[in-house]
C-alpha positions as CSV (number, residue, x, y, z in Angstrom):
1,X,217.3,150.2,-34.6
2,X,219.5,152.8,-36.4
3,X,222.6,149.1,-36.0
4,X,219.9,147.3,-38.0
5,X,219.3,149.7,-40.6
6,X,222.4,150.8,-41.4
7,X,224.5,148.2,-40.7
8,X,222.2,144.6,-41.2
9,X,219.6,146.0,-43.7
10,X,222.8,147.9,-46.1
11,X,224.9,144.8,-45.4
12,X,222.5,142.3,-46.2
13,X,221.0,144.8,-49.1
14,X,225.2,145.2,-50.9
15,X,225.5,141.3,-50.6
16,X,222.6,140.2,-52.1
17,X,223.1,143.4,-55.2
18,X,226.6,141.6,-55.7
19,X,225.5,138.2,-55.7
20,X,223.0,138.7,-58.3
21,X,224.9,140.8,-60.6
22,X,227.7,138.0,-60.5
23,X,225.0,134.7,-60.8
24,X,222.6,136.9,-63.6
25,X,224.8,139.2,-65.1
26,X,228.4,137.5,-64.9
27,X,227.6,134.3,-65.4
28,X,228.7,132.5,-62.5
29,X,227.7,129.8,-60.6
30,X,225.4,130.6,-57.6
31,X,227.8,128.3,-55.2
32,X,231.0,130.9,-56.1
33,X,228.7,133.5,-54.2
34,X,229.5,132.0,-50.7
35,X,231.1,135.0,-49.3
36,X,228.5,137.6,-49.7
37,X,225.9,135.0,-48.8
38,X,227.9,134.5,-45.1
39,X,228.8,137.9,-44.7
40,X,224.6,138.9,-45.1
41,X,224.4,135.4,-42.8
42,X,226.6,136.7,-40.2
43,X,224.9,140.4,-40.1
44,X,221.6,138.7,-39.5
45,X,222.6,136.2,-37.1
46,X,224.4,139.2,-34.8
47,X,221.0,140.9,-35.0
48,X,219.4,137.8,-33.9
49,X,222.0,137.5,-31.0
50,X,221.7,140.9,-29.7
51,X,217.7,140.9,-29.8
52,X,217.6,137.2,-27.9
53,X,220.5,139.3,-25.5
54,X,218.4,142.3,-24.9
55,X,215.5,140.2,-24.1
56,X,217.5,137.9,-21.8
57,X,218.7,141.0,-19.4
58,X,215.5,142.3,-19.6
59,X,213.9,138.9,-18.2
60,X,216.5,139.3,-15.3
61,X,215.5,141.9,-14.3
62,X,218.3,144.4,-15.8
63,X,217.3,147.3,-18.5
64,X,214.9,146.9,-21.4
65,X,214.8,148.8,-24.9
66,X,211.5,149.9,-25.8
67,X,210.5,150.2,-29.1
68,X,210.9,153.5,-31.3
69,X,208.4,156.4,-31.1
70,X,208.7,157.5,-34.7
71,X,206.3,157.4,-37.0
72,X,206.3,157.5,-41.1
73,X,204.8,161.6,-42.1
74,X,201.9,161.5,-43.4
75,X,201.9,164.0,-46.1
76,X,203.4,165.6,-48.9
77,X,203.7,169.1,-47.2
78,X,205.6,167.2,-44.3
79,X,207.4,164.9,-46.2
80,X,209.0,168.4,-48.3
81,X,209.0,170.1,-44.5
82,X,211.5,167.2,-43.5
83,X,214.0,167.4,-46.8
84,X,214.9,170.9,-45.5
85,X,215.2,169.9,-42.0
86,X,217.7,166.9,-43.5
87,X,219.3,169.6,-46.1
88,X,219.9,171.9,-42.9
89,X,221.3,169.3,-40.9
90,X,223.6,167.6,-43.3
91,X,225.3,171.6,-43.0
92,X,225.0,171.3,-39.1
93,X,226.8,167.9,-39.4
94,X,229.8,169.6,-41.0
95,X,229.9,172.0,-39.1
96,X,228.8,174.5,-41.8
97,X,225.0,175.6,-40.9
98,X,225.5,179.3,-41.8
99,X,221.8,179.9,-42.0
100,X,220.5,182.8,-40.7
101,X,223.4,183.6,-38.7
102,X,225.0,187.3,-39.0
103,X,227.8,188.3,-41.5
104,X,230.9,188.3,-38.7
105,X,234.6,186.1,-38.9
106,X,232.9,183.8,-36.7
107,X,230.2,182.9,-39.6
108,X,233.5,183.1,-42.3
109,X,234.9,180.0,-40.6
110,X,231.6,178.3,-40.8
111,X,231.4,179.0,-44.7
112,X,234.6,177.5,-45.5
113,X,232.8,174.2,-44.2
114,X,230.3,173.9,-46.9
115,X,234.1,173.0,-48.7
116,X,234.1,169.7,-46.8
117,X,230.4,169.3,-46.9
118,X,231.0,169.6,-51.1
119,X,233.6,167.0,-51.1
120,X,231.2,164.7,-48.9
121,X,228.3,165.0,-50.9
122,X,230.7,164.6,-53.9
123,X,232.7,162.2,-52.7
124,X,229.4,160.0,-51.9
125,X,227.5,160.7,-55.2
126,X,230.3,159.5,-56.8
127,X,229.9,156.3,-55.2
128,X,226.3,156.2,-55.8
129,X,227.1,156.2,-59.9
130,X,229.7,153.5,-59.3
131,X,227.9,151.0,-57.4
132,X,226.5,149.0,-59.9
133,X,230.1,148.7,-61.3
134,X,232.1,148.8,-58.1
135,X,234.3,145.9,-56.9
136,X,234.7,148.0,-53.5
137,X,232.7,146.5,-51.2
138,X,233.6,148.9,-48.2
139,X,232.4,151.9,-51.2
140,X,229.3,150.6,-51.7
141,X,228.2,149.2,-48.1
142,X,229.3,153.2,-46.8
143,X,227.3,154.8,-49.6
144,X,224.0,152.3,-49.1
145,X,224.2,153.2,-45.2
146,X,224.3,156.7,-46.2
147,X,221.2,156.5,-48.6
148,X,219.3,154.3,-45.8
149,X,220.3,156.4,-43.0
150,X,218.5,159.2,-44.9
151,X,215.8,158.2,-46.5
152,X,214.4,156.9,-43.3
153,X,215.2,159.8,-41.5
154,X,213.6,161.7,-43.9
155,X,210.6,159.6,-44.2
156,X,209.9,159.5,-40.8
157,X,208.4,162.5,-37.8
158,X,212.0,162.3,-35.9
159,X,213.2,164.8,-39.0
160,X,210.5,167.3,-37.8
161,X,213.1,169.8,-36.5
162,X,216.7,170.3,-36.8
163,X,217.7,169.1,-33.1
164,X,217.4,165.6,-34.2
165,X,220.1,165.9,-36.6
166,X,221.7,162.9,-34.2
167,X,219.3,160.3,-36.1
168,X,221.7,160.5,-39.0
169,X,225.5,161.4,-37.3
170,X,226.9,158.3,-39.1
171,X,226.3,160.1,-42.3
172,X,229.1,162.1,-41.7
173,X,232.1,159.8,-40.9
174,X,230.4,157.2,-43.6
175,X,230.2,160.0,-46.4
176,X,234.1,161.7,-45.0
177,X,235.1,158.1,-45.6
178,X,234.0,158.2,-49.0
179,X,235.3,161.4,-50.2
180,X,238.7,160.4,-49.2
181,X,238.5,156.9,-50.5
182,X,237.5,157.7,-53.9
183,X,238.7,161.4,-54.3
184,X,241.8,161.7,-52.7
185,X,243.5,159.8,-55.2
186,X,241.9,162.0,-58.1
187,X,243.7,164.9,-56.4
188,X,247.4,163.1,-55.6
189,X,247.6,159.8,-57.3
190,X,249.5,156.6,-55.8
191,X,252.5,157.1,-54.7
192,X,253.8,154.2,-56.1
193,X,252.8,155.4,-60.0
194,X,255.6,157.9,-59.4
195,X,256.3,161.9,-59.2
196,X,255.5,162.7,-62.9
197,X,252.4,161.3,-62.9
198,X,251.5,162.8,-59.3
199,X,252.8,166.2,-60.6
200,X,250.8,165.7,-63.8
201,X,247.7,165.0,-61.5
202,X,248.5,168.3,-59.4
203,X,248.6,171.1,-62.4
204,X,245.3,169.3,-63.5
205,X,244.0,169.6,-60.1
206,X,245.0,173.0,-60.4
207,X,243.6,173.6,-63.6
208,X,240.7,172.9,-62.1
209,X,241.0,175.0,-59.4
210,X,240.3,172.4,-57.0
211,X,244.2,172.4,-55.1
212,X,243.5,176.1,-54.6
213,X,240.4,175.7,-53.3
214,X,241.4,173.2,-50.8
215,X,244.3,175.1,-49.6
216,X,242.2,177.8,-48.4
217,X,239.3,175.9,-46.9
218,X,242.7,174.1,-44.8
219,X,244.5,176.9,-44.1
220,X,240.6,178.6,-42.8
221,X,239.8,175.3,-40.8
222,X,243.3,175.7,-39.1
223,X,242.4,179.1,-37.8
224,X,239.4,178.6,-36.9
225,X,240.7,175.9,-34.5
226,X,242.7,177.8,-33.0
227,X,240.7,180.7,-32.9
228,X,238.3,177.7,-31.1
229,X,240.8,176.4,-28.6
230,X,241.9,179.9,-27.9
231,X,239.1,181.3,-26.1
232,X,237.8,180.7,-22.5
233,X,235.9,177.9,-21.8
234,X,231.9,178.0,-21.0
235,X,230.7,177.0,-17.9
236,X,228.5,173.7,-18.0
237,X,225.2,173.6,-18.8
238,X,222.9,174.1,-15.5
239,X,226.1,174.5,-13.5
240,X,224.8,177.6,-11.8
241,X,221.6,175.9,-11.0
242,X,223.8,172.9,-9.7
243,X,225.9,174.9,-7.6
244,X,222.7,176.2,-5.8
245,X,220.7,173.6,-5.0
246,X,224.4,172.3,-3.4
247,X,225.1,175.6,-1.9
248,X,222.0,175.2,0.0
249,X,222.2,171.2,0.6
250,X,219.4,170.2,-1.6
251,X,220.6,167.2,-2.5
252,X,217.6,165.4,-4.1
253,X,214.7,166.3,-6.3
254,X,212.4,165.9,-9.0
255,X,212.3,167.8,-12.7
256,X,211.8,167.1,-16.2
257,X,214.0,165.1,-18.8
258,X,216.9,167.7,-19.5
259,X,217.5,169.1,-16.1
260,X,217.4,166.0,-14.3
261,X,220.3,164.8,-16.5
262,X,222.0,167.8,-16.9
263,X,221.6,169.0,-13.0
264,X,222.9,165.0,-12.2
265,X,225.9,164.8,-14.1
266,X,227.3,168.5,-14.5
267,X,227.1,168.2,-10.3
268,X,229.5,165.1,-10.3
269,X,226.3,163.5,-8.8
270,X,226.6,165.6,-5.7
271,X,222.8,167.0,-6.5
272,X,220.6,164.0,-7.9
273,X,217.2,165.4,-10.4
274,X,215.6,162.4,-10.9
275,X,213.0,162.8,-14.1
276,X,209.3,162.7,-13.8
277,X,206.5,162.8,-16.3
278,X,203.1,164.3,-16.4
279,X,200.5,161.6,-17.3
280,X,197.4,162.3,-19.5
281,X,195.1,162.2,-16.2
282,X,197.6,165.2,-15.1
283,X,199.6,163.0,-12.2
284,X,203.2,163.4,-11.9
285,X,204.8,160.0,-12.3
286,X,208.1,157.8,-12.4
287,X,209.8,158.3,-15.8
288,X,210.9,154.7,-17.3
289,X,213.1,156.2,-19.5
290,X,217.0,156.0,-19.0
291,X,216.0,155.6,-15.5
292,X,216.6,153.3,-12.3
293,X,213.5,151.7,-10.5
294,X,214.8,152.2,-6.6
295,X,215.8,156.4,-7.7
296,X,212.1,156.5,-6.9
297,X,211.4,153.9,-3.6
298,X,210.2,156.2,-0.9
299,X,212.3,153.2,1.2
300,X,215.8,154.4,-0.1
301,X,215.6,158.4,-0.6
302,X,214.0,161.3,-0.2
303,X,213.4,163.9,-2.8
304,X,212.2,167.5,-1.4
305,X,212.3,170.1,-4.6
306,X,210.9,170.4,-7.7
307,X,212.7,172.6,-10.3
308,X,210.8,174.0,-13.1
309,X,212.4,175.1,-16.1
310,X,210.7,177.8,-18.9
311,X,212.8,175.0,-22.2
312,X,214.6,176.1,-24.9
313,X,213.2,176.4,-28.9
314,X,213.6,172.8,-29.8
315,X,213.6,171.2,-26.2
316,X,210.6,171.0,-24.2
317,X,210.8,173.0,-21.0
318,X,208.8,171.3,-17.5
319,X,206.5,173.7,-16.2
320,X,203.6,171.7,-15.4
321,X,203.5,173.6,-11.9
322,X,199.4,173.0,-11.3
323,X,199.9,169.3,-11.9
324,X,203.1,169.6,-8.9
325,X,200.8,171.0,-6.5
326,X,198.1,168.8,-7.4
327,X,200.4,165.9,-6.0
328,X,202.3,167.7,-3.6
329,X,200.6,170.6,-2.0
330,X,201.8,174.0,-1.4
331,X,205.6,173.5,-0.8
332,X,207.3,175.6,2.1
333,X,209.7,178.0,0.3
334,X,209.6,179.0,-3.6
335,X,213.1,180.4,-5.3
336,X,214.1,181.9,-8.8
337,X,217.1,181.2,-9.8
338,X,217.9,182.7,-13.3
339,X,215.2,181.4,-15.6
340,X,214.2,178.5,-12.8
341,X,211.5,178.2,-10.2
342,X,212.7,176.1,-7.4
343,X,209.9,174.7,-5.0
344,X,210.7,173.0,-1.6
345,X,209.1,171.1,0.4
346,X,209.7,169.3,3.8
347,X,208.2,166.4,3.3
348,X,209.8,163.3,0.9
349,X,208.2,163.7,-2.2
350,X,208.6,160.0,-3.4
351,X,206.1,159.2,-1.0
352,X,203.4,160.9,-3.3
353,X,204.2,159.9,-6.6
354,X,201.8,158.6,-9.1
């Protein structure tokens, strides 16, 4: 969905803008517009191709895609809730959220980030007053996918919180794109014009104060890098959980969303959380999300534990323990480990699954 939006709908959206400024405005004749007019052809017909693909695997029997949970806010109160949580995460995106966060070097480095976010969001309005006017079509199709990407974002309940920044990540490279493509040369000029008129550009750059500005922010993002790359490396998410359910050979089990992934992969697969679900009715079930039919077939595995994990602020935890006995009964031996509850059983769980 976010391919179609950004990409077909912007596409499709630039093409037609052009094609009617050069038929109404310009004068020409409506059969000179045949580039546009394939370019929003082709865009629509690769949509049409990858639905009719997606369809086709999912009628053999491969993965489907099911459709998208979000819904449009239903109020004004929401709707101004969400252009904070968008505001907050265009500064996450950059790396440059320094809200609320305590007055050390560390949060200095972040600072000297809203500099790139500033030349991002400059860099992109600047292409915003342009469009009308622009011959650059790569300008103008970057700048529309930024506007889409955010006003659906915004519009929408995915903005609800700031851990869904990910629904607009191509705002970033899109609006970094445009800063350099239409500010860069306002700072150092063409080459090609030669070195009077790029040192002319320079003092008025410094004049400005912009070329000092920019020298600081670099010469800050450089050591913060290696301020990064020069401390010790954290352990994986989960990886002490992982490395006890191995330690004590429980190989396969059951748990919600995060730690079945996390447990999965930051084991090298050696320890296999598949996800489960809680139904309305209170039954523990199969997740069909991001998930393989046979990791539940009682026929091909066993699954023993349940882990049970307290979440996060922002991610859901999965403590539904009275709706794990419910299906499972009392299970043989119960561990903590760190902030987890570990329950075992003898018996193959898969066998009792919803």
């Amino acid at each position: 969905m976010l391919v179609l939006y950004i990409g077909v709908l912007s596409l499709a959206g630039v093409c037609a803008v052009n094609a009617a400024r050069a038929v109404v405005a310009e004068r020409k004749p409506l059969a000179s517009q045949w580039y546009p007019a394939a370019l929003a052809a082709a865009a629509a017909a690769g949509a049409a191709a990858a639905v009719l693909a997606l369809h086709a695997i999912h009628a053999r029997g491969g993965f489907y895609m099911p459709e998208p949970a979000a819904q449009i806010v239903g109020s004004g109160t929401a709707l101004l809730h969400n252009l904070g949580i968008a505001g907050q995460g265009l500064l996450l995106l950059g790396g440059a959220d320094f809200l609320g966060l305590p007055v050390t070097a560390s949060a200095g480095f972040i600072v000297l980030h809203v500099v790139g976010v500033g030349l991002a969001a400059w860099g992109t309005g600047l292409a915003a007053l342009r469009f009308l006017r622009d011959r650059d079509l790569a300008a103008q199709l970057l700048v529309t996918s930024v506007a889409v990407n955010l006003a659906i974002y915004v519009l929408s309940t995915k903005s609800a919180v700031v851990t869904q920044t990910r629904e607009i990540a191509p705002v970033l490279p899109f609006a970094a794109a445009l800063a350099g493509r239409l500010l860069g040369p306002r700072l150092r000029g063409p080459s090609l014009l030669g070195p009077r008129l790029l040192a002319g550009r320079l003092k008025a750059a410094m004049r400005f104060g912009l070329a000092p500005v920019l020298a600081v922010a670099g010469a800050g993002y450089l050591a913060g890098l290696v301020r990064e790359i020069s401390q010790p490396p954290a352990p994986a998410q989960n990886s002490a959980l992982a490395s006890w359910l191995e330690a004590r050979h429980l190989r396969t089990g059951l748990s919600g969303y995060w730690e079945s992934n996390i447990v999965t992969l930051t084991s090298g697969d050696l320890v296999q959380v598949r996800t489960v679900n809680v139904s309305a009715r209170g039954r523990i079930t199969p997740s069909v999300l991001e998930a393989k039919a046979h990791w539940y077939d009682p026929g091909r595995g066993a699954a023993t534990f349940v882990v049970f994990s307290p979440g996060v602020p922002g991610y859901r935890g999965f403590t539904q323990e009275g709706a794990v006995l419910a299906a499972f009964g009392r299970p043989a031996r119960t561990y903590h480990v760190g902030a987890y509850t570990v329950l075992v059983w003898h018996g193959n769980l898969l066998r009792k699954l919803g």
